[in-house]
C-alpha positions in Angstrom: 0.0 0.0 0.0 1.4 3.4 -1.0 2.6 5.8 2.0 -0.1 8.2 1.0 -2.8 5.6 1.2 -2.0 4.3 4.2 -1.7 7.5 5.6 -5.0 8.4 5.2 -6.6 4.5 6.0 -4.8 5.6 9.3 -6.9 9.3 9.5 -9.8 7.1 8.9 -9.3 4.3 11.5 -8.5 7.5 14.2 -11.7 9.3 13.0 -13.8 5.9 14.0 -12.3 5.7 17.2 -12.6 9.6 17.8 -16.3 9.0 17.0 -17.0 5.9 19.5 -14.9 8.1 22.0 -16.9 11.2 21.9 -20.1 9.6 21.3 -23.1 10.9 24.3 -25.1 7.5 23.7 -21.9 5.1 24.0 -20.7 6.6 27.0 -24.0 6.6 28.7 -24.6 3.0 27.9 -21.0 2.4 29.4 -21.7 4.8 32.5 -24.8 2.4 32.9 -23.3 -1.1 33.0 -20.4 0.4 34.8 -23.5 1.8 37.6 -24.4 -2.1 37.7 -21.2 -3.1 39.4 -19.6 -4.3 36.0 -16.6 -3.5 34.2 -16.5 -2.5 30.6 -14.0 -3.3 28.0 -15.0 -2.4 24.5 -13.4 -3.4 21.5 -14.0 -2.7 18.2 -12.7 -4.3 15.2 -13.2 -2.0 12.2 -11.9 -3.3 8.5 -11.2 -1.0 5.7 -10.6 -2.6 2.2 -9.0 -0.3 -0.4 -9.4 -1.0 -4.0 -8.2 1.6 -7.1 -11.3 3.4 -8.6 -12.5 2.4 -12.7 -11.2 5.0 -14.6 -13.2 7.1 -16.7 -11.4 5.2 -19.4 -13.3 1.8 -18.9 -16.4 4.0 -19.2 -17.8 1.9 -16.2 -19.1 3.2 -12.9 -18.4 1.8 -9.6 -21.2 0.3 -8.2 -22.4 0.4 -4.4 -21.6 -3.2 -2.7 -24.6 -2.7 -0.4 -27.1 -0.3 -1.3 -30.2 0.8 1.5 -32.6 2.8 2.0 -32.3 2.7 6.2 -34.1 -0.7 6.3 -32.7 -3.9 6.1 -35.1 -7.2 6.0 -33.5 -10.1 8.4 -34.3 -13.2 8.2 -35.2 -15.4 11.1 -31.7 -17.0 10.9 -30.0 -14.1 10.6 -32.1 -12.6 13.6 -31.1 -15.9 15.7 -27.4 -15.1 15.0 -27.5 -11.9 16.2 -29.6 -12.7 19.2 -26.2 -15.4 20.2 -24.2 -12.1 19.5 -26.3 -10.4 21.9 -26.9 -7.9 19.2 -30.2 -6.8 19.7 -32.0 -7.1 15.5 -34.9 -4.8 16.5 
């Protein structure tokens, strides 16, 4: 990966964490379980692919890999794997 690239992958993986770390709702959650006698560790894992852009030479626009419009349909299996992640699918 070029030194520029990476540089900026970098920026974006500090910009995540920045977010999480200044988020109001996160911390309140966190303050919460921490209320109940419990300590917290949160880790996130966050993975950034990079791949070069089509060039206007190709004539071909890059296409979205997941496109939504704020809903997404689950299906009971997927709603059962969440639920043994603890992630709530409501």
């Amino acid at each position: 990966m070029k030194t520029e690239l990476r540089e900026l992958v970098q920026e974006l993986e500090q910009a995540f964490n920045e977010t999480v770390c200044e988020s109001d709702r996160i911390a309140s959650v966190l303050a919460d379980i921490k209320s109940r006698g419990y300590d917290v560790l949160l880790a996130l894992d966050v993975t950034i692919g990079v791949t070069a852009a089509e060039t206007a030479q190709n004539h071909l626009e890059p296409k979205p890999v997941v496109e939504t419009k704020g809903e997404l349909a689950l299906t009971a299996h997927d709603q059962d794997f969440l639920q043994a992640l603890n992630i709530s699918a409501a």
